[in-house]
VODREN-59061 format. One line per 10 residues: number of its first residue (from 1); for each residue z, y negated, x negated of C-alpha. Coordinates in steps of 0.25 Angstrom, whole numbers, plus 5000, padded with zeros to 4 digits. Layout:
NUM> Z:Y:X; ...
//
This chain:
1> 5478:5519:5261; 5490:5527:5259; 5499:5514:5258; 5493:5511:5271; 5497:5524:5278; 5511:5524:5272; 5515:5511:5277; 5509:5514:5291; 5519:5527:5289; 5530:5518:5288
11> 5529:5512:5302; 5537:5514:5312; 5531:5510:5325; 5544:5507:5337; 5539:5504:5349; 5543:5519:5356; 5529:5521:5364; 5525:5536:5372; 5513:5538:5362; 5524:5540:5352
21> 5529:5553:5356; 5515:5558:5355; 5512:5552:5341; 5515:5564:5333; 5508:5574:5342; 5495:5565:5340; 5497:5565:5327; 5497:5580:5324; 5486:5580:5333; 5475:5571:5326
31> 5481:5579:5314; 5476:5592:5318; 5465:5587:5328; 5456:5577:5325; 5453:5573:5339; 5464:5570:5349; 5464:5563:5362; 5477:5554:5368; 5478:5551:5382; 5491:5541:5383
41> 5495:5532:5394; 5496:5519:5394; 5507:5513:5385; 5508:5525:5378; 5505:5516:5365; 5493:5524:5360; 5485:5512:5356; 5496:5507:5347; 5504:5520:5342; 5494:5531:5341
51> 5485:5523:5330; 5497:5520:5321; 5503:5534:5322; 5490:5541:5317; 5488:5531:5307; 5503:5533:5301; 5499:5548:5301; 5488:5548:5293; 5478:5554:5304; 5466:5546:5299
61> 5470:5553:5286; 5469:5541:5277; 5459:5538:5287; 5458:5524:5297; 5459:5526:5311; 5450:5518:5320; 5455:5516:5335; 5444:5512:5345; 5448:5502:5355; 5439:5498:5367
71> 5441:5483:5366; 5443:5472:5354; 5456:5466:5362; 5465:5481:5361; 5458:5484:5347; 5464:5469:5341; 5476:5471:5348; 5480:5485:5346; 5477:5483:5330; 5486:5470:5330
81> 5498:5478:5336; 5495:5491:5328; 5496:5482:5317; 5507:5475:5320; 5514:5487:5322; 5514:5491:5307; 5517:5476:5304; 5504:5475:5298; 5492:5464:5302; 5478:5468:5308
91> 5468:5473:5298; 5479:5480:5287; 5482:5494:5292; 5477:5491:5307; 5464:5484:5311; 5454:5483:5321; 5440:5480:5322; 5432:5474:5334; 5421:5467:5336; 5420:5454:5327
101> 5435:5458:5322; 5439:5467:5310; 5453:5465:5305; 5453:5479:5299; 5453:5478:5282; 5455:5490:5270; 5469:5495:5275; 5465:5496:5289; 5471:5511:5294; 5468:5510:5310
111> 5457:5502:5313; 5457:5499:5329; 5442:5496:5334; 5434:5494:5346; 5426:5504:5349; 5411:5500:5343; 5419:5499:5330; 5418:5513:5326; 5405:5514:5331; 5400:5505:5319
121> 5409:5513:5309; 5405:5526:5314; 5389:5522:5312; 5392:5515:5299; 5400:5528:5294; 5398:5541:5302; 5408:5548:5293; 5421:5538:5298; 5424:5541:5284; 5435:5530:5285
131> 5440:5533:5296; 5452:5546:5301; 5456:5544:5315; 5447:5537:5326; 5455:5533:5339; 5448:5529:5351; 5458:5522:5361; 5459:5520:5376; 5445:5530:5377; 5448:5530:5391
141> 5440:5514:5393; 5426:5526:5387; 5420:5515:5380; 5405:5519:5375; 5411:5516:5361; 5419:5523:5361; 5413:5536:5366; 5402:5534:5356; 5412:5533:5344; 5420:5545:5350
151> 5405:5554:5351; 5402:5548:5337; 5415:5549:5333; 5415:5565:5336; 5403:5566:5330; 5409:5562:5315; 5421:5569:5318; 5411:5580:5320; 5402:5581:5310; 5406:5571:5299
161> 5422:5570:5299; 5430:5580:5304; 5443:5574:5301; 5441:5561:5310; 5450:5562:5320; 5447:5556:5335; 5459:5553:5346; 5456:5548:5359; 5466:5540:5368; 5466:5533:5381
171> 5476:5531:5391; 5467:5538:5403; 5459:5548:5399; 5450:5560:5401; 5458:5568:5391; 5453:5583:5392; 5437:5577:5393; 5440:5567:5380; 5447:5580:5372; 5434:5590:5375
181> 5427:5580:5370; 5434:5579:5358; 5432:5596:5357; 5446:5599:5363; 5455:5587:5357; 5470:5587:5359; 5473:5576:5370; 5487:5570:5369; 5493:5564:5382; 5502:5552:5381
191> 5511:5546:5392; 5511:5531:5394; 5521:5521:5394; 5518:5512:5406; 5529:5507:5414; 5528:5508:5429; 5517:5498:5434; 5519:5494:5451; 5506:5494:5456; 5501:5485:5465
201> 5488:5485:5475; 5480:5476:5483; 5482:5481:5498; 5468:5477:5503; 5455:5477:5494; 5450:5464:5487; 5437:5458:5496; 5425:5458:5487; 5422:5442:5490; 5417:5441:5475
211> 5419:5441:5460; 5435:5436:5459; 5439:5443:5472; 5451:5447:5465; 5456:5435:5463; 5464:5431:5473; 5471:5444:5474; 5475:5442:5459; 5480:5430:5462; 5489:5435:5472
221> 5492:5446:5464; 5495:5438:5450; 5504:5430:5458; 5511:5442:5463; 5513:5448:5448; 5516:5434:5444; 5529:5432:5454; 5533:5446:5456; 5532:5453:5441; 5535:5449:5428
231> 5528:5446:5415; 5514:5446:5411; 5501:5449:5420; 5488:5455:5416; 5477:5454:5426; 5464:5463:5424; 5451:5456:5427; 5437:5460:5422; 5432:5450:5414; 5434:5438:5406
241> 5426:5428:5417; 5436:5437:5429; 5447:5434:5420; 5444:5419:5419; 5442:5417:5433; 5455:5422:5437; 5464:5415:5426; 5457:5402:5433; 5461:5409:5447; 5476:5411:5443
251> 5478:5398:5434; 5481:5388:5445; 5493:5398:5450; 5499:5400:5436; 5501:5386:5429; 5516:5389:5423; 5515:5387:5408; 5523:5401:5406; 5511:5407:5413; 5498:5411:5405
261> 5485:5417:5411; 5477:5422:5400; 5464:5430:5398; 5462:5442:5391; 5450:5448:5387; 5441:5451:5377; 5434:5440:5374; 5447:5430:5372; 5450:5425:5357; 5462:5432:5350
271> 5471:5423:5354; 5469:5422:5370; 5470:5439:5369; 5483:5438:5361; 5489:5427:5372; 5486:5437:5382; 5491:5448:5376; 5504:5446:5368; 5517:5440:5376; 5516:5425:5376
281> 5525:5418:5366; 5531:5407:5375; 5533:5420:5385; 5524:5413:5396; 5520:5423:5407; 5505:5429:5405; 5496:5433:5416; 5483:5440:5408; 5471:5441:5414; 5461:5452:5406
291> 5451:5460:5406; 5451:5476:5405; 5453:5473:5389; 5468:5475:5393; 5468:5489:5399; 5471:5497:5388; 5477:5495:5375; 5481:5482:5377; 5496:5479:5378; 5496:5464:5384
301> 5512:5462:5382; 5520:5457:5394; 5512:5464:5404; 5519:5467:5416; 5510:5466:5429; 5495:5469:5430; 5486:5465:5440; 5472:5471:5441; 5459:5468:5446; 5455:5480:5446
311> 5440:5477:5441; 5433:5476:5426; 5418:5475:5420; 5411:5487:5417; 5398:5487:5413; 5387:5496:5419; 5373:5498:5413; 5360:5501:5420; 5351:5510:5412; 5340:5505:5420
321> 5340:5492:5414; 5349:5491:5402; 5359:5483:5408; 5373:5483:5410; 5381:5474:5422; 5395:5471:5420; 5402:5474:5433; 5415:5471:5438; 5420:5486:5444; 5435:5493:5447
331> 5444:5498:5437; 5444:5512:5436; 5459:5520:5440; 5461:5523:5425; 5457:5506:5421; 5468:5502:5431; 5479:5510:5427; 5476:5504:5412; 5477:5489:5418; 5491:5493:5426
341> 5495:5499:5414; 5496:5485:5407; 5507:5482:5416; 5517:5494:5413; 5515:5496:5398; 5529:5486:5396; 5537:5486:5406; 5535:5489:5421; 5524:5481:5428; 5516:5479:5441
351> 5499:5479:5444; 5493:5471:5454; 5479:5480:5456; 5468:5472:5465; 5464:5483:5472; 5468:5492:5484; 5476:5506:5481; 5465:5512:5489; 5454:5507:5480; 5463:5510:5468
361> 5460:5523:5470; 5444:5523:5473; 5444:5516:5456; 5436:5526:5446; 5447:5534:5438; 5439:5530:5426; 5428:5519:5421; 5415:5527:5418; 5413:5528:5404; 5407:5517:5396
371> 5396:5526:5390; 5391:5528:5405; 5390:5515:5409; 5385:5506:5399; 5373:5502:5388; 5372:5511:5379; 5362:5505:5370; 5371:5504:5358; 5377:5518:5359; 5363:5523:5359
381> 5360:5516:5346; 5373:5519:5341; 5369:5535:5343; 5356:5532:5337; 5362:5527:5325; 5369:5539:5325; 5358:5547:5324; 5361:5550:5340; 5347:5549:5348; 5354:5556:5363
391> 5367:5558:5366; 5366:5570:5367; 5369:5571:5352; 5383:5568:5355; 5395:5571:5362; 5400:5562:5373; 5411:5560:5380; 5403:5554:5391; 5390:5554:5388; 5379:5544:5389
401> 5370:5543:5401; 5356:5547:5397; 5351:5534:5405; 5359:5524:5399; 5357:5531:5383; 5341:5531:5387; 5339:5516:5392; 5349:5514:5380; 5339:5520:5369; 5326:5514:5376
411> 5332:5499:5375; 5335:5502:5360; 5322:5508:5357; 5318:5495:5364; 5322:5487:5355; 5322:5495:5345; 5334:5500:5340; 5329:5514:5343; 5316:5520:5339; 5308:5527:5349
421> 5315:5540:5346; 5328:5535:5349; 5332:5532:5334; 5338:5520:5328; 5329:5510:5321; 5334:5501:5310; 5337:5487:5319; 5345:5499:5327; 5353:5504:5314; 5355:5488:5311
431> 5360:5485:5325; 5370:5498:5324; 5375:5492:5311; 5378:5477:5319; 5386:5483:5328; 5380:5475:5340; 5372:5480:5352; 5359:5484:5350; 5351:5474:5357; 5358:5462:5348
441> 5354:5470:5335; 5341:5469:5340; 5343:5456:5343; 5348:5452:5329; 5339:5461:5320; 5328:5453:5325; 5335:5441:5322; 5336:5443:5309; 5322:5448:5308; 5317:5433:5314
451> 5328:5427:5306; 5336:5424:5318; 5348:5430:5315; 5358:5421:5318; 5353:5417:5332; 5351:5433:5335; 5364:5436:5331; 5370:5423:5341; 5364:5429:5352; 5368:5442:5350
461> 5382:5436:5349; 5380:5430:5362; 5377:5441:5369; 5388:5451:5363; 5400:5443:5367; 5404:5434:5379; 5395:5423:5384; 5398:5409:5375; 5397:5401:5386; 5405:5398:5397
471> 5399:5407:5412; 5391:5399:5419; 5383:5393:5406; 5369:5399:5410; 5363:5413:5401; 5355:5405:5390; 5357:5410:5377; 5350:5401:5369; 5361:5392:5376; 5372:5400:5370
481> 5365:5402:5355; 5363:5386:5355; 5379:5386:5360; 5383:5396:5349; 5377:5390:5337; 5383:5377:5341; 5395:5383:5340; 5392:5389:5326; 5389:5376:5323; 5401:5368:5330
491> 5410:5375:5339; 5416:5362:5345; 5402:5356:5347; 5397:5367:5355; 5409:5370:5361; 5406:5356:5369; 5393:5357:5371; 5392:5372:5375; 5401:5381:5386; 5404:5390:5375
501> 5416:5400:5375; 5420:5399:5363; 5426:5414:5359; 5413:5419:5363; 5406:5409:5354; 5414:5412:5344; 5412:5428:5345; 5396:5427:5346; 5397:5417:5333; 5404:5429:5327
511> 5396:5439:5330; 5384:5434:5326; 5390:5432:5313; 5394:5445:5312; 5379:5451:5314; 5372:5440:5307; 5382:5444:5295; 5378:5458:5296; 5363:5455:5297; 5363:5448:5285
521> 5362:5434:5290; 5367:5421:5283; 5381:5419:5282; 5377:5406:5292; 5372:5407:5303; 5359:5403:5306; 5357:5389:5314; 5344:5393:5326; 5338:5381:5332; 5334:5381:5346
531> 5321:5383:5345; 5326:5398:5339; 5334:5398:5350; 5324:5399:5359; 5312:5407:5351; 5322:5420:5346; 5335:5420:5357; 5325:5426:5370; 5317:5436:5359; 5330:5440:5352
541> 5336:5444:5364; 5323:5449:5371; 5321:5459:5358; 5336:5463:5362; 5335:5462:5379; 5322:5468:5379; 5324:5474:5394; 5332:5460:5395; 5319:5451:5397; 5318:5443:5410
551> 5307:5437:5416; 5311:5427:5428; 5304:5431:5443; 5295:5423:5445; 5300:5413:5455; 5313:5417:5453; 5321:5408:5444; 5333:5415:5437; 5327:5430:5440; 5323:5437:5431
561> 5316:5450:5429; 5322:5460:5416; 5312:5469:5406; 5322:5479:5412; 5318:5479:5426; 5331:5472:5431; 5332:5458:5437; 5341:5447:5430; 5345:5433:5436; 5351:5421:5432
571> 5359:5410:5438; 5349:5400:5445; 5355:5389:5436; 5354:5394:5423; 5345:5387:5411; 5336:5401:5410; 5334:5403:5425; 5319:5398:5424; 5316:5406:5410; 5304:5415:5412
581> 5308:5425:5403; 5324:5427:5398; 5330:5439:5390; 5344:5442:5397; 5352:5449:5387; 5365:5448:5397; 5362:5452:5411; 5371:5461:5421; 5365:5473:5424; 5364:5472:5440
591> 5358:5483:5449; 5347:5470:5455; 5348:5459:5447; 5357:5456:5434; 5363:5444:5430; 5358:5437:5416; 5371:5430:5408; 5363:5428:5397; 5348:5425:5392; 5339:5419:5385
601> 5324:5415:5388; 5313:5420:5382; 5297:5416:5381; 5285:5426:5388; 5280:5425:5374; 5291:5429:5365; 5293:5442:5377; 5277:5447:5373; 5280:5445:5357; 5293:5452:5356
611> 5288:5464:5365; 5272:5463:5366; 5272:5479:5362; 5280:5483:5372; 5275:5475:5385; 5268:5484:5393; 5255:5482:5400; 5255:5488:5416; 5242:5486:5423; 5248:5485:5438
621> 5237:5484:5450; 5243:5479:5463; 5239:5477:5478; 5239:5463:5484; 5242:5464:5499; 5238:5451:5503; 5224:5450:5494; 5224:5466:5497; 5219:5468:5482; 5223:5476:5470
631> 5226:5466:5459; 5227:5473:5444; 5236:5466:5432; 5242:5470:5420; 5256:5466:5417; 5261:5464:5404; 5276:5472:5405; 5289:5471:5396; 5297:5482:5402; 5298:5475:5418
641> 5294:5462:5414; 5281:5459:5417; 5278:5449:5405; 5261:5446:5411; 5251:5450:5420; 5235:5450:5420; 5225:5453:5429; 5216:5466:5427; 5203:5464:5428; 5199:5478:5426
651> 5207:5485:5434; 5209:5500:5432; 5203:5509:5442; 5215:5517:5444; 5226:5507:5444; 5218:5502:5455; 5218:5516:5462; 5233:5516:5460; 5234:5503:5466; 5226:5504:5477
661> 5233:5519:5480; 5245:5510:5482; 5241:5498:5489; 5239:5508:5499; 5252:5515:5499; 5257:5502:5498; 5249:5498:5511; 5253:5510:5518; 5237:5513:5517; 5234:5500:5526
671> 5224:5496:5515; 5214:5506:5515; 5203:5503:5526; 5207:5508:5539; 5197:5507:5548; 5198:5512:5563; 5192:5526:5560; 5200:5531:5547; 5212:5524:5556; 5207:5534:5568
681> 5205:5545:5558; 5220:5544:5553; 5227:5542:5566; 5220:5554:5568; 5225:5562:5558; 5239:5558:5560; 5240:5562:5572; 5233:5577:5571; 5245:5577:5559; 5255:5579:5571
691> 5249:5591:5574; 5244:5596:5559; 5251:5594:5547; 5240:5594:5539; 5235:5581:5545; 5249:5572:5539; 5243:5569:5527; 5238:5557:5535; 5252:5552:5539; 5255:5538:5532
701> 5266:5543:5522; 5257:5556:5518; 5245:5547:5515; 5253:5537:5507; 5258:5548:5499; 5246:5555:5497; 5236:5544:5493; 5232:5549:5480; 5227:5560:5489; 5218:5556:5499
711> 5216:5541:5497; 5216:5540:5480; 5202:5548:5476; 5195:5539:5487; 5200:5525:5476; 5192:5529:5467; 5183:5515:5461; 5191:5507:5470; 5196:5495:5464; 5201:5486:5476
721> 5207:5486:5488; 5192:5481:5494; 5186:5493:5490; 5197:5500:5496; 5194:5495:5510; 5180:5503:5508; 5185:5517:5507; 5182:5526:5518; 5197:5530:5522; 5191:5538:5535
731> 5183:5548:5526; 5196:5548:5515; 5206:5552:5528; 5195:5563:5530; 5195:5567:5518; 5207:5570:5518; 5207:5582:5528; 5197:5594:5525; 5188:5596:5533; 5194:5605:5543
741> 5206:5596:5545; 5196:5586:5548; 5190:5592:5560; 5203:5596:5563; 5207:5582:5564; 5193:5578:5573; 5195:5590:5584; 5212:5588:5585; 5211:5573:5583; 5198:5568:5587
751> 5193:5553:5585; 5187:5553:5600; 5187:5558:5613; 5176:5562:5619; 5177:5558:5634; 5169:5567:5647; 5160:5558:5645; 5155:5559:5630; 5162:5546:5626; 5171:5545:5612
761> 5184:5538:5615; 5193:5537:5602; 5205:5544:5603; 5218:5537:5597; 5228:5544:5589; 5243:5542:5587; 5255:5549:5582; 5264:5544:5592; 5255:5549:5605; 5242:5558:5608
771> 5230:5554:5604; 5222:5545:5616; 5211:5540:5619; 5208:5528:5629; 5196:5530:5639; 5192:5526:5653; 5196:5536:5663; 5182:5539:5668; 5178:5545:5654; 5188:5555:5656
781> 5184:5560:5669; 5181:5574:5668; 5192:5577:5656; 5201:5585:5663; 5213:5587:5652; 5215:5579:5641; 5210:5585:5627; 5220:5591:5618; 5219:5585:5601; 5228:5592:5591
791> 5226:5605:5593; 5229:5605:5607; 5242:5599:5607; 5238:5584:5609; 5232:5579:5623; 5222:5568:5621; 5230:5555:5630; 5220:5548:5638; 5224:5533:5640; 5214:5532:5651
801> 5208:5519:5653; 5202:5508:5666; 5187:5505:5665; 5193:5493:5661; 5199:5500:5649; 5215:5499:5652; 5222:5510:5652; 5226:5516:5665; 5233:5531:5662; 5236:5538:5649
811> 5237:5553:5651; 5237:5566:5640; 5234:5573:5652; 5222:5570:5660; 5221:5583:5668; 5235:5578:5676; 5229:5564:5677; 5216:5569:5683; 5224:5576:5693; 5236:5567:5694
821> 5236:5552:5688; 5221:5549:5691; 5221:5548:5705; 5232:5536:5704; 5225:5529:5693; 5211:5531:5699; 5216:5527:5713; 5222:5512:5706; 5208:5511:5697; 5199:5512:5709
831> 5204:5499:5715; 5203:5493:5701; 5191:5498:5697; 5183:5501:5710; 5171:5502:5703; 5175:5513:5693; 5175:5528:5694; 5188:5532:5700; 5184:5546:5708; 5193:5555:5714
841> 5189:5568:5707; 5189:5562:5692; 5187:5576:5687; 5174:5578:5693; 5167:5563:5687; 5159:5562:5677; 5166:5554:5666; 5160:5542:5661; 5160:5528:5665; 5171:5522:5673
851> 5162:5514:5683; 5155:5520:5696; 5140:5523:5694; 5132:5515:5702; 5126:5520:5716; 5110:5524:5714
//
């Protein structure tokens, strides 16, 4: 160790950077302090000068350091340069670790890791006890990593290793928030060295006409850069299939040999990565088209003009469901200052940005934290291995939402990671020990337990790294199993009979190696047939996908319905459009219906045996307009998957109560049994209620509302909508009023007038008008003023009517048309009707029939 050390002392690094002045002061800080935060601009060089100083100063005291790095690309890169830089290879005194790649060995002093990394060393050892100084780089990108080994990380310095020293550093950073945190840490402030970057905008906004809208003003702006700068171009897309499509886009206008256009992104081989990012060896011009893996850390050589779309993938979870959508958003202000920054950090350079000035300004400063936004199903597992059961144990920088950490813990006690009490269970403590996400140890425990280790394990691999096949291949996974142990078997072969990307296959073939090796599986793997393929792939992936089942809508090829709640389609065309039941394990987590990317099917049968204690029986009694009966059925449930219905032939008496309660709200009380009295009665009542408050109990939204009041105890023993129809709702409506009110209502709102002559004609009620009553106008003779209802304050109308019925005059004042009115009218009738009453004293005649009395 001491060897080590010494010859590390003995180099002198020569390249003169501005981190450099500020080297010692960091030192004696971390000396005195063991926590220490560094905010240093780009090009300051505090990826590639700060780990080397500390380690030449002993700060780990004998101690490795471990430097966390967001993404494999920077971590592989910065270790090869830190390397290099003490003449050395990767894996002597300078290593990294990433997924599926560990070049570190016994003389390894500075380890430089992604993230999840030291998650897995800090479970395994809680002390650190190896371990001096830990480095966590560009914090500002929030990883959920990285805040949960920076809380963990606290915790042991804490309570079990006070001497482990912590420093923070990023380029943009909230630096007074991040040193409280760390209980007051001194913060160190480094100027950058970026050369002056021309900034260059779009004058008018880009029309939204679809997915590659962009493209033609890249074009025109790669063409710009192209003519009017020199050296190499990067261009930030924000994905690997965006990336593609504009390669193809720009290809035809750049067919110079001494021109390359070349991908960069994670997924690439090692080879492709290193093409794009070292200077070309026959000096041919570069334009490098990549994802945001090239913000930070990464120095592509050569770089001299940047052009920006503007846009990247983030990933937003929805508690509600348990899902997460990728979506294609704006950079945030502090994302695209990082991107132009690639162009200055050599020489002077230019940045073509695809946006307006004016929208420039309307960007979010900052992405919101990771620990915010996404699942956080392994960190909930990862606290409960720590003995963690709430967050609230903890500090967080940000901490998590109480949604998200709740829907996180249900889906792990669901399948079974997590005891009912929040704690981890053993297939829990195994997954932790994988490394992998909790629903694939799930998946693969249970392989091993139905000794199909080697076909759970594949599709794990399938899932956890980019799609084997080429787009457009349809979503089966059985499909993509058959493919991948084809190409186990005869990578040439398969390659020609499957779309296969080889890189991905490759990656999955290693990672299932990996966990079959650590489950203690053969050191071959093991050949499935098809028949396996099809019995274990759908209830593999349903024991992990639980809320992930789908069941197609009936009529409705490629729809399905999700155990979640959500909807999920898929392309009319594809193979398992007509499945009755899928498990999706890839679907986007849209607002209305999610997109499946892959799936595979999955038998009614093989859904009641893997979950026959948890399906729930609902009894569910509905009311059929058009037969206007109540119908009663028991469904068999698997959370909003309604997996069979029956009949019930005993219906229970209050289900049907309930029911029928809501036929009638649903009916707006048009199927109880109005007949023209309970009608009457009810106009009635309506209309004394504009003059008494205590009568609006009987306005349409009150009695809808209140049901449980007047109608419910009436429901008693009825069972259908049949017996319904024979309540009586006119003794119910009385029933509602006591008894004062009700004789209220017969004197202020009578049913009748009662003419002169004795005769009961129905008076007709209505809110918009006074009540009326139609009679001839001889049974009124003798009425000198119209009655008064309500109290006084409502004039009976007469609509007074011909011996022949018809309506001749409507007055709410029959004094004025005795005195006024009649005299017209009688004068027009007697010519029409000569042989009717029509005297010229009509206050004086008797009242009764309209026609003359016969002569003795």
């Amino acid at each position: 160790m001491p060897l080590i050390l010494l010859c590390i002392k003995d180099i002198t690094l020569t390249k003169s950077l501005p981190i450099d002045d500020f080297l010692p002061e960091i030192t004696q800080l971390l000396t005195t302090n063991n926590t220490l935060v560094l905010q240093a601009d780009p090009g300051a060089g505090k990826s590639t000068k700060v780990p080397l100083s500390l380690l030449q100063a002993n700060i780990g005291a004998g101690k490795k350091i471990v430097m966390l790095e967001p993404r494999r690309l920077a971590a592989k890169s910065i270790a090869t340069y830190l390397a290099a830089q003490l003449g050395e290879k990767v894996g002597q005194s300078v290593g990294y670790q990433v997924k599926n790649d560990n070049t570190c060995s016994k003389t390894t002093m500075l380890e430089i890791v992604t993230e999840g990394i030291l998650t897995r060393r800090i479970q395994h050892d809680p002390e650190l006890a190896d371990i001096g100084l830990i480095i966590f780089d560009e914090f500002h990108e929030r990883s959920i990593h990285a805040d949960l080994s920076l809380t963990l990380g606290l915790e042991i310095q804490q309570a079990l290793r006070d001497d482990l020293k912590i420093l923070v550093m990023s380029a943009t950073i909230d630096t007074a928030a991040v040193s409280e945190f760390l209980s007051d840490a001194p913060v160190v402030i480094c100027p950058g060295r970026v050369f002056p970057v021309e900034t260059f905008y779009l004058p008018r906004p880009i029309p939204a006409t679809g997915r590659y809208s962009y493209l033609e003003p890249l074009k025109k702006a790669a063409a710009t850069a192209f003519h009017e700068h020199e050296g190499d171009i990067l261009i930030f897309l924000p994905g690997k299939g965006e990336i593609n499509k504009a390669i193809e886009t720009l290809a035809p206008d750049y067919r110079d040999p001494d021109v390359l256009l070349l991908p960069l992104y994670g997924e690439l081989s090692a080879d492709k990565q290193q093409q794009a990012i070292l200077p070309d060896a026959q000096g041919r011009r570069k334009l490098v088209f990549t994802t945001n893996v090239a913000e930070t850390s990464l120095t592509i050589e050569g770089i001299r003009c940047v052009i920006d779309t503007g846009l990247s993938k983030r990933s937003l979870y929805d508690p509600s469901s348990g899902m997460t959508r990728l979506v294609s958003c704006m950079v945030s202000k502090a994302s695209a200052e990082q991107r132009k920054g690639r162009a200055g950090r050599l020489s002077a350079g230019s940045c073509y940005r695809l946006w307006t000035e004016s929208q420039h300004h309307q960007l979010a400063d900052y992405y919101e934290e990771e620990i915010k936004v996404v699942d956080l199903a392994s960190l909930v597992l990862e606290l409960a291995m720590w003995g963690v059961k709430q967050p609230s144990e903890l500090s967080w920088l940000t901490p998590p939402p109480a949604a998200h950490f709740q829907q996180a813990k249900n889906l792990l006690t669901e399948v079974g990671l997590l005891d009912e009490d929040g704690a981890i269970t053993e297939i829990g403590q195994r997954g932790i020990s994988l490394g992998i996400e909790p629903r694939f140890a799930k998946m693969l425990m249970q392989g091993k337990k139905w000794q199909q280790l080697t076909l759970a394990c594949d599709l794990a691999a399938l899932l956890s790294e980019r799609d084997i096949f080429t787009s457009g291949k349809g979503a089966d996974l059985n499909a993509r199993l058959i493919a991948l142990q084809d190409y186990r078997r005869q990578r040439n072969k398969a390659r020609e009979q499957h779309p296969l990307v080889p890189f991905s296959a490759e990656q999955a073939l290693q990672n299932s190696r990996n966990w079959q090796r650590k489950l203690g599986g053969d050191k071959q793997a093991q050949a499935y047939s098809l028949a396996e393929i099809h019995q274990y792939s759908g209830q593999l992936l349903a024991l992990a996908y639980p809320d992930r089942i789908g069941k197609r809508r009936a009529g409705h090829a490629a729809n399905f319905q999700l155990a979640n709640g959500k909807g999920a389609m898929l392309f009319d065309d594809d193979p398992l459009a007509e499945a009755a039941f899928l498990v999706a394990p890839q679907v986007d987590g849209q607002k209305t219906q999610g997109r499946i990317y892959l799936a595979a099917p999955v038998s009614l049968e093989a859904i009641k045996s893997l979950f026959g204690d948890q399906l729930k029986q609902k009894s569910q009694y509905r009311y059929d307009k058009e037969k206007n009966k109540i119908s009663g059925s028991v469904e068999h449930k698997l959370g909003a998957l309604v997996l069979g219905r029956q009949t019930i032939t005993e219906p229970d008496k209050a289900a049907i109560e309930a029911c029928l309660l809501a036929a009638v709200k649903e009916t707006r009380l048009a199927i109880l049994p109005w007949d023209k009295a309970s009608l009457s009665w009810l106009d009635r009542a309506r209309w004394l209620a504009l003059y008494d408050s205590s009568f609006e109990v009987f306005t349409e939204k009150n009695m809808l509302e209140q049901l449980s009041l007047w109608l419910q105890p009436y429901l008693s023993g009825i069972s259908s909508v049949a017996e319904l129809k024979k309540i009586n709702l006119l003794s119910i409506l009385k029933q509602s009023l006591d008894w004062s009110k009700q004789t209220e209502l017969e004197q202020q709102a009578p049913e009748y007038y009662l003419t002169p002559s004795d005769k009961k004609v129905m008076i007709t009620y209505s809110q918009q008008h006074n009540p009326k009553v139609s009679v001839v106008l001889q049974e009124v003779f003798g009425e000198l003023v119209s009655p008064l209802l309500a109290w006084g304050k409502a004039p009976l109308c007469f609509e007074l009517l011909s011996p022949a019925k018809r309506p001749i005059q409507v007055t709410s004042d029959l004094n004025h048309f005795w005195q006024n009115s009649y005299f017209e009218v009688a004068k027009d009738m007697r010519g029409r009707y000569p042989k009717h009453r029509w005297p010229e004293q009509p206050l004086l005649e008797k009242a009764g029939r309209s026609i003359k009395p016969r002569r003795s």
